[in-house]
N, C-alpha and C positions, 0 to 999 in steps of 0.2 A: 504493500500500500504506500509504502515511503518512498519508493522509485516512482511509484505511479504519479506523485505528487507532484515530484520533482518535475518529471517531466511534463507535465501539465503546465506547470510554472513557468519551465522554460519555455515551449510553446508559446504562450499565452504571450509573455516576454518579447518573441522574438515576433509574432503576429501585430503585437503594440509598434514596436520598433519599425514593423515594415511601413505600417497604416500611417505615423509621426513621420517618416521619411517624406522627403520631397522629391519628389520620383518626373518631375516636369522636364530636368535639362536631361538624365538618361533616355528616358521616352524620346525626346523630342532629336537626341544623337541618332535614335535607331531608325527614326520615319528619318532624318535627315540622310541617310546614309542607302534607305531604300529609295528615294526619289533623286541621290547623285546619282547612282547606278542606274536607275530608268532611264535620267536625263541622258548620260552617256553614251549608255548604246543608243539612243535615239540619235544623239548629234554623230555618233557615229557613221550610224544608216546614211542618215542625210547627206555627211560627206561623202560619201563613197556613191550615193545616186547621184549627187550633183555633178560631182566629177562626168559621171556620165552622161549626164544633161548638157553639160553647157557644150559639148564638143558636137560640132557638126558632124563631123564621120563618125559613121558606127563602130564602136569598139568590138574588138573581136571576142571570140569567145574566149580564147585563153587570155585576153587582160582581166574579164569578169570575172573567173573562175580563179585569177590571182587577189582581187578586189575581194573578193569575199571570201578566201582565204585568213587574209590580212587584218580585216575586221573582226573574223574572227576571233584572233591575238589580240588584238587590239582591245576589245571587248572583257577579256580574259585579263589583261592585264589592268587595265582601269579598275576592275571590278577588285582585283588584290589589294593595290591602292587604298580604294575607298575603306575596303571592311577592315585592313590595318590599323588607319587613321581612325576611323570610327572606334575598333575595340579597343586603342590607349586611349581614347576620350571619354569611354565608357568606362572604365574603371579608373580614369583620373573623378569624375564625376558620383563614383559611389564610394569617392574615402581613400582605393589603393594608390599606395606610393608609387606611382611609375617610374620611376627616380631607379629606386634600388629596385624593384623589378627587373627595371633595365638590364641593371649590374648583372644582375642575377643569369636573366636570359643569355644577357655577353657568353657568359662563360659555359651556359649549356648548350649555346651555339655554336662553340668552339666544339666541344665532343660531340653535337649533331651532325657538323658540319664536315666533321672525319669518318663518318659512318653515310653520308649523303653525297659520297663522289661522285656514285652512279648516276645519282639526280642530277649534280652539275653536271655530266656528260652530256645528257638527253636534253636539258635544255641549249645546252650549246649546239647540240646535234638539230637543232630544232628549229633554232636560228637561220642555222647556212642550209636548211632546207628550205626555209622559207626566202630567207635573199637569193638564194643560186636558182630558184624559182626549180628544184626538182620535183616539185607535184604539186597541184593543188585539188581545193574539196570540188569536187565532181569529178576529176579524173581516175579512168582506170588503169590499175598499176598493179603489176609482179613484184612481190618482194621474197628474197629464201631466209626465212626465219625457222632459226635451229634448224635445219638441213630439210627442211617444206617449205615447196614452192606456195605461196599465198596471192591468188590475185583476185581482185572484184573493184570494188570503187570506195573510192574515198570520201567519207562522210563526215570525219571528222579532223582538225589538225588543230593541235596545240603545240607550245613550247615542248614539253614531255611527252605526248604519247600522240601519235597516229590510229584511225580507227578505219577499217575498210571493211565493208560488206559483200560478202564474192555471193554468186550466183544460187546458192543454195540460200540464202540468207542470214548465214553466221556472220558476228562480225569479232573480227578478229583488231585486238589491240594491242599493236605494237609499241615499246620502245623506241623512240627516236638513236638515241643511241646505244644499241642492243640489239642484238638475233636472239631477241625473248616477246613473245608475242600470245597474250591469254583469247583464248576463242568464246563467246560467245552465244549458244544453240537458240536463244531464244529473248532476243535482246528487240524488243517494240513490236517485231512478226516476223518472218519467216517466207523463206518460199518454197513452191513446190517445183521443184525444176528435174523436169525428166527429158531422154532420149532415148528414142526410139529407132529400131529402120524398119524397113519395107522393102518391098521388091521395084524394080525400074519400070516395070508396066503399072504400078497405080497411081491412078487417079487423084493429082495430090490436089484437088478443088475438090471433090469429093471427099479424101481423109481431111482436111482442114473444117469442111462443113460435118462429118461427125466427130472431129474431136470438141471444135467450138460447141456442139448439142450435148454433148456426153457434160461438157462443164458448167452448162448453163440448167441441164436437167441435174446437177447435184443440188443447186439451189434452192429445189422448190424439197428435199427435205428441212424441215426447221430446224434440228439436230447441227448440220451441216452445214446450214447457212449463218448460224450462231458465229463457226471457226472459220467462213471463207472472208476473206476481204476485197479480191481478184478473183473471179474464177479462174481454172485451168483452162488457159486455150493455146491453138496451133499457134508458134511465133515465125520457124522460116524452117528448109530443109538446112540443115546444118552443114552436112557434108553426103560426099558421095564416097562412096568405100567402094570394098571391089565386087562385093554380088550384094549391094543395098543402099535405100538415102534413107541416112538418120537424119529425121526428123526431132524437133527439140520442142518441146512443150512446157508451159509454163503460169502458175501461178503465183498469188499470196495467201498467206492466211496467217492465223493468231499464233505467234509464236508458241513453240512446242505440239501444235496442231497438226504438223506438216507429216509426218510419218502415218497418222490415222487417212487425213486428205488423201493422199498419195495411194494409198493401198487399196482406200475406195474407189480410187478413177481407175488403177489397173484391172479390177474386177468389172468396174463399166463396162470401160473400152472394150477390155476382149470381146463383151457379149454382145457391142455394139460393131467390133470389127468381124464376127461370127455371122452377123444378119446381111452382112455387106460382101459378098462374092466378089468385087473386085476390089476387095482388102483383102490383102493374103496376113495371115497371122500366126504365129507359131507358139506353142507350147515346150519348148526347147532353148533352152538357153546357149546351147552350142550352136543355134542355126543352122540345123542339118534335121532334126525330127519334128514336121508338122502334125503329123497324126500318126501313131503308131498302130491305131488301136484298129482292129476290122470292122468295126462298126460306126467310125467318124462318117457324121452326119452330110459333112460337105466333103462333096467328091471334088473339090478345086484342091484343097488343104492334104486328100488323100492322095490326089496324084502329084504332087510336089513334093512330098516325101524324097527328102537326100539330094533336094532341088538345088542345083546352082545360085539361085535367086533366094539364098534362106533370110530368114528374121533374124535380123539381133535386136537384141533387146537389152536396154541396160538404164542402169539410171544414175546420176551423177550428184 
């Protein structure tokens, strides 16, 4: 009961203390420090479209794509600034000594600072990526991070880390200065990115108009529609190989979603590429066996059995 007291006391104490405090000039550091930062990146923007306003020729795409790179940083570093300045105003304002604080930090900054080489690396590395102009945000770029190749597009650039989104829709986050790179499965959404081939006699206005049906009839389950954001549809033949054209298909959906997506459209398709006699389709992952069985329904599929012209199928 005598603990209980106590600490009721103190409470009480410390609830008095807060409500007696004069809480105006901290309150008024922190909206301050949230409307430098709005203002900033605003005056930002504005720079960087006006630049582009006032120039008679159109700017090309790789100056924009440097221009909003830039802002980027720009953005990033303002915003360091501001909430620095703000958080020693803030507790200069609630009583703490910023003074010896200081001191204080000095010297743990010194021991951070020996354990933080890496960090200076990456921003340094981050730098001369951005002056040397070797990529910016919308560009798609190859990089071999720890002995994988990584490519897709670049979505995000800071001082420290690079973020690129490759075709499946991981994004992977690399180190500026580092071949260390953490990947992401399910970072905003995802995509469903599949390939396919077919044989050189189909009808590829036809496969494009049932793979577009196949993605547009997932829709009208609810279940389904909940995790699509894109449907999956035909995007272009990708290549031609030597007995087939892969075809590359593609959507979006809710991140983590894309493996359930995916395995529902392969079960579609087949049964939509099965009602379609000049869609050859195989059950073989080798491209060599369309039907094994004596009793395969379509006699297209049974007579191209060990066919020059096989399926592959695969998914990337």
């Amino acid at each position: 009961m005598v603990l209980i007291w106590i600490f009721l006391k103190s409470l009480e104490k410390f609830i008095n203390g807060i409500a007696e405090y004069d809480w105006f000039e901290p309150i008024a550091i922190i909206l301050l420090a949230f409307l430098a930062s709005f203002l900033s990146r605003r005056i930002i923007d504005f720079a960087f479209g006006i630049r582009k306003k006032t120039k008679k020729i159109k700017r090309s795409e790789e100056r924009l794509k440097r221009n909003e790179t830039i802002s980027k940083i720009a953005k990033t570093a303002v915003d360091i600034v501001i909430w620095m300045t703000a958080a020693m105003n803030f507790l200069s304002s609630i009583g703490v000594n910023v003074a010896s604080l200081m001191t204080g930090a000095g010297l743990l900054g010194v021991v951070i600072g020996l354990g933080a080489q890496t960090t200076t690396r990456d921003v340094l590395a981050g730098f001369f990526i951005v002056g040397e102009n070797q990529y910016r945000v919308g560009d798609t770029i190859e990089i071999m991070v720890g002995g994988r190749l990584i490519s897709g597009k670049v979505e995000n650039i800071s001082l420290r880390i690079t973020q690129v989104r490759d075709a499946d829709g991981k994004v992977h986050t690399i180190r500026n200065g580092a071949s260390e790179a953490v990947t992401n499965l399910s970072f905003k959404y995802a995509n469903v990115n599949l390939l396919f081939g077919v044989s050189y006699d189909t009808d590829i206005d036809v496969l494009e108009e049932v793979i577009n049906k196949v993605g547009l009839k997932m829709l009208e389950d609810p279940e389904l529609k909940r995790d699509i954001i894109e449907p999956i549809e035909f995007v272009r033949v990708n290549k031609f190989l030597d007995s087939s054209m892969e075809i590359k298909c593609l959507g979006r959906v809710k991140a983590g979603k894309q493996w359930n997506v995916a395995g529902i459209f392969r079960r579609e398709i087949k049964k939509s590429f099965l009602m379609k006699n000049d869609i050859v389709f195989a059950v073989s992952a080798n491209g060599y066996s369309r039907c094994k069985s004596n009793n395969c329904k379509n006699e297209k599929f049974k007579n191209s059995y060990s066919s020059p012209k096989a399926f592959i199928y695969k998914t990337s």
